[in-house]
Each structure stands twice: as structure tokens, then as C-alpha cells.
N, C-alpha and C positions, 0 to 999 in steps of 0.2 A: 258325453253322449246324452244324459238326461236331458242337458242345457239344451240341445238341438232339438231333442225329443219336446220337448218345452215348446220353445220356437215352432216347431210345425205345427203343433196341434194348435196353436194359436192361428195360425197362418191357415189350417183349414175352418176354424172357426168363424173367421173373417171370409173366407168365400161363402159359406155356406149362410154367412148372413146375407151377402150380395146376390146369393139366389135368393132367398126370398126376399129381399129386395125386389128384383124384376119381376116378382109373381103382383109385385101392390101396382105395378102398371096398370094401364088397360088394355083390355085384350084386344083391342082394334089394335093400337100400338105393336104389341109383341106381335100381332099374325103380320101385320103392315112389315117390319123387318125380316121376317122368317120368311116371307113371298121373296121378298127383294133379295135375301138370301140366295133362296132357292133359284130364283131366277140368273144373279151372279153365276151359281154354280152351273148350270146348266148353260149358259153361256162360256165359260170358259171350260166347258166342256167339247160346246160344241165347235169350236175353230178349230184345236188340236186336231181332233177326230177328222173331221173334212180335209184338214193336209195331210194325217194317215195316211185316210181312204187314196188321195189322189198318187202319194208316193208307190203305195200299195199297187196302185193302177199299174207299174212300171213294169212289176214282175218282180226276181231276184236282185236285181238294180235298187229299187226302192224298199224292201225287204232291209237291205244291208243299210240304206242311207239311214230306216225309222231307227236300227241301231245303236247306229253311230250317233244320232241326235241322241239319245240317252245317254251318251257319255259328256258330249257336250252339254246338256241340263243339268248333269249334276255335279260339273265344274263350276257353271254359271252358277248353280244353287250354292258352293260350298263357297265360294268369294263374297258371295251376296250375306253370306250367315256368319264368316270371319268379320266382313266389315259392321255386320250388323251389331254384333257381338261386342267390338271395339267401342263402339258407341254406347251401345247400355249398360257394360260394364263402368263405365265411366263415370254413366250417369246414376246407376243404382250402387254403385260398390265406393264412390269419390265425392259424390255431390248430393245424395238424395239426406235428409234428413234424419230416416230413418237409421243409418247409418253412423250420424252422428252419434244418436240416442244408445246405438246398441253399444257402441265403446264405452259408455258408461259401466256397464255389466262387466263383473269379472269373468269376460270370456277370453278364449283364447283368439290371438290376430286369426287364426287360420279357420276357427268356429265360425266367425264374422264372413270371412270370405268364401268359404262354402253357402252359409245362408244365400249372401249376396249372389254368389257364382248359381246357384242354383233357379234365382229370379231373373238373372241373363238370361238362363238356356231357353226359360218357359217364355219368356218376352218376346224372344227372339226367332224363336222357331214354329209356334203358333201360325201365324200368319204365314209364311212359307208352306208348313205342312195344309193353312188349308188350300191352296192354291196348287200344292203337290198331287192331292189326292184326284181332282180333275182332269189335268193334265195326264196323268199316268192311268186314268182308268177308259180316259179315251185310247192312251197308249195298247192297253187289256182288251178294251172291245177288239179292234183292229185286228190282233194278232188272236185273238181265240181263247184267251187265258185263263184259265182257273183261278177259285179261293185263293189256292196255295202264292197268287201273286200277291196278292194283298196283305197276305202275314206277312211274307217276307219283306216287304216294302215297310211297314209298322214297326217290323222288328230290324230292319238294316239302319232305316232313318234315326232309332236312339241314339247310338252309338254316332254317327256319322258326327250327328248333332252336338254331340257331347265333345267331339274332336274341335270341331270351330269354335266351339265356346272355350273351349280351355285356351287355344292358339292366339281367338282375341283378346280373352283377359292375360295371358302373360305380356300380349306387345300391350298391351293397356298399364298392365304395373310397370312395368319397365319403364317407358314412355314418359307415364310420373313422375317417377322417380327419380331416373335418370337424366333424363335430359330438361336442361336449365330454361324456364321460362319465357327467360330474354328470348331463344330462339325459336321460339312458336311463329312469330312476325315473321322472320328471315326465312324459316324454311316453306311461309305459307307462302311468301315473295316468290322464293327460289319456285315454288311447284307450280304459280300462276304463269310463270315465265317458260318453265318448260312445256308447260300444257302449251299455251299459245305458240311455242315454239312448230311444237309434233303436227299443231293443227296448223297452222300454213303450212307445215310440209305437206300434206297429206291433201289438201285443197289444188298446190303444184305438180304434188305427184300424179295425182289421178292420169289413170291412163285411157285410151280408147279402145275399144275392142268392137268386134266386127261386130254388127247386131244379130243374133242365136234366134232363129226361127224356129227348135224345134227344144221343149223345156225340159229333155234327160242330156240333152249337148253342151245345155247351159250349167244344169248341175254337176256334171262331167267337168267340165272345165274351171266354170268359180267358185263351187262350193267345196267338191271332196277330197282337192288336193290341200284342203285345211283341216281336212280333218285329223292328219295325225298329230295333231299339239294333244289333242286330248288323250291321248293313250300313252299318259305317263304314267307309268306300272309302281311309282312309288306313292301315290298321290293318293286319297281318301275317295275322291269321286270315282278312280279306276277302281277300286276294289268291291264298291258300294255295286257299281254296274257291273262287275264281273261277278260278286255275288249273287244279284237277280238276274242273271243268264240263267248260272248255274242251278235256280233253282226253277225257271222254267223250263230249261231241258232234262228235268225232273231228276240231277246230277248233284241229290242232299249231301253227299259226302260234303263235293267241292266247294255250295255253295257255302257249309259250316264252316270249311277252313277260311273263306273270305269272312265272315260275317267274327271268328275268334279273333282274325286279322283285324278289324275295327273295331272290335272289344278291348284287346290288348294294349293298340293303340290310342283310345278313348281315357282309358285306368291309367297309363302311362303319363299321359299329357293332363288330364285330373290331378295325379297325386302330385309331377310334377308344379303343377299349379299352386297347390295347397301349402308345399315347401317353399316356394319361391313368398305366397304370404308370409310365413312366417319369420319372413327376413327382411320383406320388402315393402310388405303391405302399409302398413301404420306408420311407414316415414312418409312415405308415398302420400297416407292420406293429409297427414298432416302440413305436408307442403303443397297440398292442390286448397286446401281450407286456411291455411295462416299464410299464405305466400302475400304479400303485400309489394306495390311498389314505391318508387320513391318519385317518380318524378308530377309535377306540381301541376294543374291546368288550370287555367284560368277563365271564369265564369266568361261566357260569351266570347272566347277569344280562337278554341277551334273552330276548325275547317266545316265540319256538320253544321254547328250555330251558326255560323258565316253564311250558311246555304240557305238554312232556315228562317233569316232572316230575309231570305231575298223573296222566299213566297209569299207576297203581300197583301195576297188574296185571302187568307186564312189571319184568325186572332191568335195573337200573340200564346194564349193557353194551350189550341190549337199545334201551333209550331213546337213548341215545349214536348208534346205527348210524343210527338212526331222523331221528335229530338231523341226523346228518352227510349222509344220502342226500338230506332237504330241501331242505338249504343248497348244497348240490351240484347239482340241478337249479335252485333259483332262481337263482344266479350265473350261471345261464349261460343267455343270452336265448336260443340256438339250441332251445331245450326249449321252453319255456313258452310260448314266440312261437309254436310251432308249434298249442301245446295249443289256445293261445285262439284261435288263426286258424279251423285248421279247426271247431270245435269250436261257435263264436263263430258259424261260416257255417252250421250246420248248426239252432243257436239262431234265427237270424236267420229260417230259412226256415220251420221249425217254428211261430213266433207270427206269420207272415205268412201260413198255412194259410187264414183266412178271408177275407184280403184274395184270395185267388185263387180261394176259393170252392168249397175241397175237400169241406168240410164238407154243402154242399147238391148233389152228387151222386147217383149211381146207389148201391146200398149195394154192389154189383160192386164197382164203381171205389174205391169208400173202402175195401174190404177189404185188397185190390191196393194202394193207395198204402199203409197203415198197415202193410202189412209190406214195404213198399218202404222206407219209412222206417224200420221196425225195421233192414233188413240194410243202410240207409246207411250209420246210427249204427254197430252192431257190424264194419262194414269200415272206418269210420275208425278206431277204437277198435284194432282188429285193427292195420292198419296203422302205427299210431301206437308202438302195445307193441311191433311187431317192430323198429320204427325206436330204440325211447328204452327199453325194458327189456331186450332180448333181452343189446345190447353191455353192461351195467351189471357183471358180471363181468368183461368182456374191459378195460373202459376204468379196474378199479381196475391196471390196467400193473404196473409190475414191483414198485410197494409190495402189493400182496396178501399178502404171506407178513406183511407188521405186523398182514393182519383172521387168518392163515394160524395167527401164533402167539400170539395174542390169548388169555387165558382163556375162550374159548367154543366151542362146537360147530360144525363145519362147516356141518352140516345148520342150523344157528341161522341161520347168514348167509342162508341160501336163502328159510328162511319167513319172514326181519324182511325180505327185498325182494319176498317175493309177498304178503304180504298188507300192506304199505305202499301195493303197486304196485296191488293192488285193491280196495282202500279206495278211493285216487284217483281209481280207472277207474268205481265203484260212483258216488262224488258227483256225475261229469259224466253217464254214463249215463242214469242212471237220471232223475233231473230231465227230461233232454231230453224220454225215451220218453214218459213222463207226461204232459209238453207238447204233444208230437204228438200223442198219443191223444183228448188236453183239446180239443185244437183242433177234431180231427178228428168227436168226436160222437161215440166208438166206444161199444160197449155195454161195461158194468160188467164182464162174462165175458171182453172181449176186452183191455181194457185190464187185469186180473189177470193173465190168462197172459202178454200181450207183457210186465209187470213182473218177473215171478216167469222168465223167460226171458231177460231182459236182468242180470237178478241172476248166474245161471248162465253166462252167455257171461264175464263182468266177469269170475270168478273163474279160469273155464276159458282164456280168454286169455291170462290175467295168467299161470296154473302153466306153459303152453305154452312161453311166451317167457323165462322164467326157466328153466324146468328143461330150455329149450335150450342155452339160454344160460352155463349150467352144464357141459353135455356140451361143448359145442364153443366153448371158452374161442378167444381170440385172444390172449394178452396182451401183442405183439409192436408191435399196431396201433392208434394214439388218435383216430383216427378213424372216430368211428362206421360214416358211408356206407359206406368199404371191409368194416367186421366184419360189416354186413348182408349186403353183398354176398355173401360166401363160401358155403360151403355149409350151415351150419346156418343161417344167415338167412334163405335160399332155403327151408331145410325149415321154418323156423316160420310162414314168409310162406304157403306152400303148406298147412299143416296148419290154423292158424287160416283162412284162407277155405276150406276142407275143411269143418271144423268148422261154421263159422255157414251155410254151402249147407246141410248134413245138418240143422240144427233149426229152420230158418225153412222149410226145405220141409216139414219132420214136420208145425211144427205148422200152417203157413198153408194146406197141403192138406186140412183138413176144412172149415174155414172155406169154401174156395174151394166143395166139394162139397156144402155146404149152403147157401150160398148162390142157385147155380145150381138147385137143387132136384134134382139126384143121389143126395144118399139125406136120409132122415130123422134127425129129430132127435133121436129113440132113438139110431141107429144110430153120431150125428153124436157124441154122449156117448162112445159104446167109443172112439171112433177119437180123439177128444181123450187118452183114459185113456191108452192105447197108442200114443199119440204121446206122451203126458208121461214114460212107461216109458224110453221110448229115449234120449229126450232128457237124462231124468236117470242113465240106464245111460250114456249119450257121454259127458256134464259129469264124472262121477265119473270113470270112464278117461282124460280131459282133464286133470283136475286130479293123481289118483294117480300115474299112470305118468309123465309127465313129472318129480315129484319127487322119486322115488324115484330113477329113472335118475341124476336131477341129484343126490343125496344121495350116492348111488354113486361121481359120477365126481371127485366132492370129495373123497373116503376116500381117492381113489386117487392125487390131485392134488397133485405133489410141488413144495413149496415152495421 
């Protein structure tokens, strides 16, 4: 207990140096993020609220739907924070250094994995919880709700929290541990197989359905006969939601018996957790750190190098980096796993657009969704870069000075990872968009610009997160999570959704005003021109200035 006692206070002594830290900025700096903050929040404040208000519009009908969406967000939330969990467990509790270091200590396996398990929960639920607290307090405005919802949300969320994280570190040790290396390859084969499988079905399935002129006919028929998957009464999100009913129908008894309900279960799957360390943990670690293999390659004689030679356009040093940055995301499943999850889910929903029947809608509503789905796609995208490109600088650690004294330019290093980085971003993207559009029915004019926009964002995210990533190197820290976390990961998280609110509002606001029949389609032409204006005046600013900075802060960057 001291041992841990030790450890925290350490571990608060190091944040509270990272606040002051951020005080030696400048206060242009810190107000310039806090706006942008502010701004986020109030933004994803404000969509929530406005499909409240409109469900609200319905009467008792919409009443019961804003409900039922509560159950479904916090299944979506608790999947999201399982998987999330899987991943930083793995990464903080298997692979981060610090880890290595604290095995030194005569601690116990299970002291180790508490610390570690406790830098999962915080990693992982941070960012959910701030994107919760908007979402649900448009939820509050809508419905009339008191203080008393806001405690209980504070105080349901721990526990909730605490349940995913234990769930994903035990399939994380296990995982380890248990299952043999060799079949990492086979089962990642076998999932790429099935995925593709599910998606041409679901591409053939699509079915037609009459087109719904009137939008409680539409929600009557394809949305709320789905709702009952979520009202699984053994499940953490049912109880979490059954808890905050309970205590907005101002019903404290009940809502405390749900709220011991996710304590109990939170303490259970904890301690369980802790035991399963002590048994599991330290072989586990020690075969994800010593595993080796045997088989032999041969300089220039794979598939990659094969390729890499054929780009002839590029020097020889060039191709190398190119080489290396590859083979370095694909070794490591924490990347790629994450690419195809989300990326894979957002495929998945994309060719199942007819099966839901988006297609035969109000041309309102397909507008609205089609640039709902454009800013899904460029917020995963977003999301993703600031997670797996931004650290790619910080995590070359303390061999940088071998790229540092390398025959090639500083500035080299910067543009062979931004435009590798958005090449990648361009293949996933841009398919998807297409697919949405495809599905969706859009006209020829709308499915141009949403392409020729999704091109632009690929490039402008990818310069963001790099030529952040550049400025405010870490190279003290190998774990990603923490490099995000600090303060340039905060500004690139905060600038790219900056960035994709300012061009999906440019351009999806004439659409929306022509639409409605607010102005004409002369009028409707300027205002496309003069949203294309901006949008490509932001992308250029997006992509320049960021590289420049970053080109800069590498001249200056002393090896």
C-alpha cells in the first residue's frame, strides 16, 4: 500500500508540473485553444439539442424516441470504451516503457497492474466523458432537468467506466497470454474475410421501400422497431439508463439500487481483474516483450521493397523512410486494428443505407444525413491522425538523431510522413464518401463537391497532425495515449474539428437554403463559388502553415 502510495504521489507531482507547464505558454496560445474549446463544445452542443427540439416537436411519440436514444448512446458509449480500453491497456500495461522500468521494483504483479489499469481508465474515458457532458446536457435543456441530473450522470459514469475497463483489460491479458502469436496473421485474414463477406451482403441486401413523405411514418417504421436490442436488462448501459430515469423521476430509492448495481459490478470485475494479474499478468508481459521469431527476410527481397522500388520518382533514401514507416505501423496491431475497426464500422453502415431506407426519404433529410456522414467520416479520419500521426515524430524516441544525421533534409522527413500519411487517409476516405453518396441517391453536383471536399480535408488533416507533431515533439514518451494527451495533441485534436465544422458548414449551408426554397438557384451557384473560395483559402492555410512551422521547428531541433 505505501508502494502505491509512493507511485501516486509521484504521478501527481508530474501533472502538476505539466500545469505549470502550460502557464509558461503564451496567453494568446492558451485563450486561442480555450475559444476553440469552447467553440467545439457549444457545437456539439448544439446538433444534439436541435434533433431534441424537433423529436420533442412530435409530442409523446418523440418524448419516448429522445429516451430510447439514451439507451442506445450508452451502449454505443460502453462498446466504444471496451474497445478503447483493449487498446490502451495494451499499450500502457504491455508495451509502454514505463512498465518495463516499474518490474524492476519489488512490486507485486498485481501493484503493476492496478497502477497501469488505473492510467487505462483515465486515458480512455476522458475524452468520451468530454463529448458526454454536451451531448446529455442538450439532452437536460430539452427535457427541463435539474442539478440533480448532472450528479447523477458524474456519479453513474465512474463506475460504468470502471466496468469497460476492467472487461477490456481482462480480454487484453488473456489475449496475451494466451493465444499464440502465429495467429494474429490468421485471425486478422479470417476477420478481413468476414467483414468483406457481411459487406457485399448487405450492399445485395439492400432493400426498397416506398418513399415516406411524412418523418414520424418514417421513424415508425425504420427506426423504432430497432430499438429493442438495446433493452438488455443484464447489460451496464441498461442499468446506467435505468439509473438516470430513476433519478429524474425523482425515484432516489430506485435510482441507488441501479447505481450499487454498477458499483458491485465495477468492484467485482476490478478485483476480478487484479487476480487474474497475479496469475497472468508477467507471463503475458513477458511474451508480448521477448517473443521473437524465426523466420529469416531478406534485404530487398519482400513485397514492400519490391514496391518501393517501382516509385522511381522518389530517391532511393526517400523510398527507405517510406519502407520503414509501413512496416512500422503494420507490426503493430494497436494501429491497424484500430484503422479497420472504426473505419470497417463506418463501411459497414454506409452499404446498409438502403437497407434503412435513407435513400427513399424527404430530399431535407438526405441532404442532412449526406453531410452527416461526410463529417462522420472526416471526424474519424480527424480523430484517428491526431491519435497515429500526430505522435510518429515523438515515438521515433531517442534514435532520431540516426533520421537527425542521415544524408537527407529535415524538411524531407516531414513531407515523406505527410504525404505517405495522406495517401492512406485519401484510399480509406474517399471510397467510403462515394459509397455513402452511391447509396444515398445524391445528385452528380453533390456527390462532386462532397469528393473534391473529402480530397481536401485528407490532405489538410494529415499537414495539421504532422506539422504539429513537429512543433511539439515529446521524445521522452513511447506511448502514444500520453503524447496525445499533452498540449499539442489537445491543439491538433481541437484545430482539425475546427477545421472540418468551418467546411462542412460552408459548403452544406447552400445546399440546406436551397433546399428549403430560401433562395434561388442562381443565387444558390454564388454561394457554392464563395463557399468553394473559403474552403480552399482554409485547406491551403491548413496544409502551408502547419509545414512550414514544422519545417522550422526541425532546423531548430537539436540532436
Amino acid at each position: 500500500m505505501d508502494q502505491l502510495k509512493t507511485i501516486f504521489g509521484l504521478r501527481l507531482k508530474l501533472l502538476k508540473n505539466k500545469l505549470r507547464g502550460v502557464s509558461q505558454h503564451s496567453r494568446l496560445k492558451i485563450i486561442v485553444v480555450w475559444v476553440m474549446i469552447a467553440a467545439i463544445f457549444l457545437g456539439t452542443f448544439y446538433v444534439p439539442y436541435r434533433a431534441f427540439l424537433f423529436l420533442r416537436s412530435m409530442g409523446h411519440l418523440g418524448s419516448v424516441i429522445i429516451d430510447r436514444l439514451l439507451y442506445l448512446f450508452f451502449m454505443g458509449l460502453f462498446a466504444m470504451l471496451v474497445f478503447s480500453n483493449c487498446i490502451i491497456c495494451y499499450s500502457t500495461s504491455f508495451k509502454a516503457r514505463e512498465t518495463e522500468y516499474l518490474f524492476t521494483f519489488p512490486l507485486k504483479y498485481s501493484s503493476i497492474f492496478f497502477v497501469r489499469f488505473i492510467d487505462s481508465v483515465i486515458l480512455s474515458s476522458w475524452t468520451f466523458l468530454c463529448f458526454l457532458i454536451p451531448i446529455l446536457s442538450a439532452y437536460a435543456v430539452v427535457r427541463q432537468l435539474g442539478w440533480d441530473f448532472y450528479v447523477s450522470l458524474l456519479i453513474f459514469f465512474i463506475p460504468f467506466a470502471i466496468i469497460a475497463a476492467a472487461g477490456g483489460s481482462l480480454v487484453t491479458m488473456f489475449v496475451v497470454r494466451y493465444l499464440p502469436r502465429r495467429l494474429y496473421r490468421w485471425l486478422g485474414i479470417l476477420c478481413a474475410v468476414i467483414f468483406v463477406a457481411c459487406f457485399l451482403w448487405l450492399i445485395i441486401k439492400g432493400r426498397a421501400i416506398r418513399q415516406t413523405e411524412n418523418e414520424v411514418l418514417f421513424l415508425l417504421t425504420n427506426f423504432i422497431p430497432h430499438f429493442g436490442f438495446s433493452q438488455f436488462v443484464f447489460a451496464p448501459h441498461y442499468w446506467i439508463s435505468e439509473g438516470i430515469f430513476k433519478v429524474i423521476a425523482g425515484n432516489y430509492k430506485q435510482g441507488l439500487f441501479w447505481w450499487f448495481l454498477l458499483l458491485s459490478n465495477a468492484l467485482f470485475l476490478g478485483q476480478l481483474a487484479l487476480f487474474s494479474a497475479t496469475k497472468i499478468y508477467y507471463d503475458g508481459w513477458t511474451r508480448s516483450i521477448f517473443f521473437g521469431g524465426t523466420k529469416l527476410y531478406k534485404y530487398g527481397q519482400g513485397l514492400l521493397d519490391k514496391f518501393a522500388k517501382r516509385l522511381f520518382f522518389l530517391k532511393p533514401p526517400m523510398q527507405a523512410l517510406i519502407v520503414k514507416d509501413i512496416k512500422v505501423f503494420w507490426r503493430d496491431p494497436l494501429q491497424w486494428s484500430q484503422f479497420t475497426i472504426f473505419f470497417g464500422l463506418l463501411a459497414i453502415y454506409f452499404a446498409n443505407i438502403r437497407s434503412l431506407g435513407y435513400e427513399n426519404i424527404l430530399p431535407f433529410w438526405k441532404n442532412i444525413i449526406s453531410f452527416l456522414n461526410l463529417a462522420s467520416t472526416n471526424l474519424t479520419l480527424a480523430s484517428l491522425s491526431v491519435r497515429f500521426v500526430f505522435p510518429q515524430f515523438s515515438l521515433e524516441g531517442r534514435k532520431f538523431w540516426i533520421l537527425g544525421l542521415a544524408p537527407i533534409k529535415k524538411s524531407s522527413l516531414l513531407f515523406e510522413k505527410f504525404w505517405l500519411n495522406s495517401a492512406a487517409a485519401l484510399c480509406i476516405s474517399l471510397p467510403l464518401i462515394v459509397l455513402s453518396n452511391f447509396m444515398l441517391g445524391v445528385t452528380s453536383q453533390l456527390m462532386f463537391i462532397s469528393s473534391v471536399l473529402v480530397i481536401l480535408m485528407c490532405f489538410s488533416l494529415t499537414s495539421l497532425c504532422t506539422g504539429l507533431g513537429a512543433i511539439f515533439p515529446n521524445f521522452k514518451e513511447d506511448n502514444p495515449a500520453q503524447i496525445v494527451s499533452g498540449f499539442g495533441g489537445t491543439l491538433a485534436l481541437v484545430l482539425s474539428l475546427s477545421y472540418i465544422a468551418l467546411c462542412v458548414a460552408a459548403v452544406g449551408l447552400p445546399f440546406h437554403l436551397l433546399i428549403t426554397e430560401q433562395i434561388k438557384e442562381v443565387f444558390f451557384h454564388k454561394l457554392i463559388l464563395a463557399a468553394g473560395a473559403f474552403v480552399s483559402i482554409v485547406s491551403i492555410l491548413s496544409v502551408g502553415l502547419p509545414m512550414y512551422f514544422g519545417c522550422q521547428a526541425l532546423k531548430k531541433l537539436e540532436l
